[in-house]
N, C-alpha and C positions, 0 to 999 in steps of 0.2 A: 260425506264420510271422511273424518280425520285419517291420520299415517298413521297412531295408533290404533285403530278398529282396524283397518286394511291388515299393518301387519297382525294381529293377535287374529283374524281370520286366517293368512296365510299360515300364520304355528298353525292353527285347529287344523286347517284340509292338510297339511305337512305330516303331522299328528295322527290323523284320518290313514293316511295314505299310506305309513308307513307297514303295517302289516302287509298290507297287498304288496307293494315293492320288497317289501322284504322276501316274501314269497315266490314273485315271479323272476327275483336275481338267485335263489338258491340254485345249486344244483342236483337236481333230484335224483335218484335212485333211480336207473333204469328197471323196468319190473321184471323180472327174472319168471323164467318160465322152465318148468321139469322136465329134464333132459335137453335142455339147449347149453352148446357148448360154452364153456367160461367166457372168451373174450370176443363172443360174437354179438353183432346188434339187432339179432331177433325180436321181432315183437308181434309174435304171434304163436298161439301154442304149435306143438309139433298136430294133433290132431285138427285144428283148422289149416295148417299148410298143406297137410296129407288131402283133406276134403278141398281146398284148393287148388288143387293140382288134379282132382276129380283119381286121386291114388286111395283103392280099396285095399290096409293093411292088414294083415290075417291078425284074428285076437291074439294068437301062440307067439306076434311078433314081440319083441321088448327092443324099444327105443333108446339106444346107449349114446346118440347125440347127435344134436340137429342143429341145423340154424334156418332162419327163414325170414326174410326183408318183405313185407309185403306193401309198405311205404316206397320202396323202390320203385321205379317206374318196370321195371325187368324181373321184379319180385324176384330174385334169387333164393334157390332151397337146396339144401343139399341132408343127408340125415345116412348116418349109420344104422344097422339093427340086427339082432339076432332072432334068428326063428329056426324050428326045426326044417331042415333040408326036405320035407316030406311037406312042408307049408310053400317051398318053391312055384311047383309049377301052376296053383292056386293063383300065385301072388300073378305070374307069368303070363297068365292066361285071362285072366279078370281084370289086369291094366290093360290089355292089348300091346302089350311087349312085343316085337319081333325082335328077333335072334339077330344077333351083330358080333361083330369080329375088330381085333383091336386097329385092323386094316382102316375101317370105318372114323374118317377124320369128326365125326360128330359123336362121338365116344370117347374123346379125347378129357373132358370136361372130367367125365367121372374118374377116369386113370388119373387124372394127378389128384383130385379129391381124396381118392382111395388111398392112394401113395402117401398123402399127407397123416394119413388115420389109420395108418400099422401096414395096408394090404403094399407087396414087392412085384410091382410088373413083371421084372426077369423072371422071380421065383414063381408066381401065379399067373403066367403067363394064359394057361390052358383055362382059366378060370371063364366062367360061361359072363357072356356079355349079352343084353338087350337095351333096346329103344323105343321110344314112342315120341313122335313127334308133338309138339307143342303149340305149332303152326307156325309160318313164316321159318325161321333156319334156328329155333328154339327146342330142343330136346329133351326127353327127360332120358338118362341113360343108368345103367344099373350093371353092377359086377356082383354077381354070386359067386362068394370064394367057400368052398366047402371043406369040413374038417369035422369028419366022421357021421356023424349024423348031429350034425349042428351046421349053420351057415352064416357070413355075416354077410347082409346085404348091404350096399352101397349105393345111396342113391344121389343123382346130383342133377340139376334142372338151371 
C-alpha cells in the first residue's frame, strides 16, 4: 500500500468520524424535567424520586419545586409542595412520619432547605416537623408550615 492510499484512507475514516466526534464533544442540554428547580442537576422526574423514596404524594398535592440526583451515590431529593392542610395528616401517616421537633439534630437538613425556599425558622418556628428514617443516619425530614387552610410542605432527604 503506497502513502497516498494510507493517507486518502486516513481523510475517509477522519471524514467518517467526524459526525460522531462532533457529537460526542458537544455540550448537550441537560433534560429538564417539570417542576425541578432552574439551577438544579436533577435527572429524574419529581414522580420517580417520590416513588423512590417509597413517598406516597396525595393527588390534591401540586409540586412547586424539586430536585433529585439519583446518579449520586447518596441520591439527594429535596421538593417543595402545596396541598390542602386537610391532605396533611394523610401524607403523615401513610409515609410513616413520626413527629419531631426542631430540638432533633436530624431535622436540621430540612430547616435550612426550607429557609433557602421562603419558610423563616424564627418566624415558623411552631410549624409542625416529622421524620422517617432512611436507614443507617439518612433521613427524610418534613416541615408543614400552615396558612389558612392551605400548606406548604417541605421535604428534604
Amino acid at each position: 500500500m503506497g502513502t497516498r492510499t494510507v493517507r486518502r484512507a486516513m481523510a475517509g475514516l477522519m471524514l467518517a468520524l467526524l459526525p460522531v466526534l462532533g457529537a460526542a464533544s458537544c455540550d448537550q442540554e441537560p433534560k429538564k424535567f417539570p417542576g425541578a428547580f432552574p439551577d438544579s442537576h436533577t435527572d429524574v422526574s419529581a414522580k420517580q424520586a417520590f416513588r423512590d423514596f417509597h413517598l406516597d404524594v396525595p393527588e390534591s398535592a401540586k409540586v412547586v419545586g424539586y430536585y433529585a440526583t439519583s446518579s449520586d451515590d447518596e441520591y439527594p431529593m429535596a421538593a417543595v409542595l402545596r396541598m390542602p392542610c386537610s391532605a396533611v395528616p394523610g401524607l403523615v401517616s401513610g409515609n410513616r412520619f413520626r413527629k419531631s421537633s426542631s430540638a432533633d439534630g436530624a431535622i436540621a437538613g430540612v430547616d435550612v432547605f426550607a429557609g433557602l425556599h421562603g419558610w423563616s425558622k424564627e418566624k415558623d418556628n411552631a410549624d409542625d416537623r416529622y421524620l422517617r428514617s432512611l436507614g443507617g443516619t439518612k433521613y427524610l425530614g418534613v416541615i408543614v408550615h400552615r396558612t389558612g387552610t392551605g400548606c406548604t410542605v417541605y421535604l428534604d432527604a
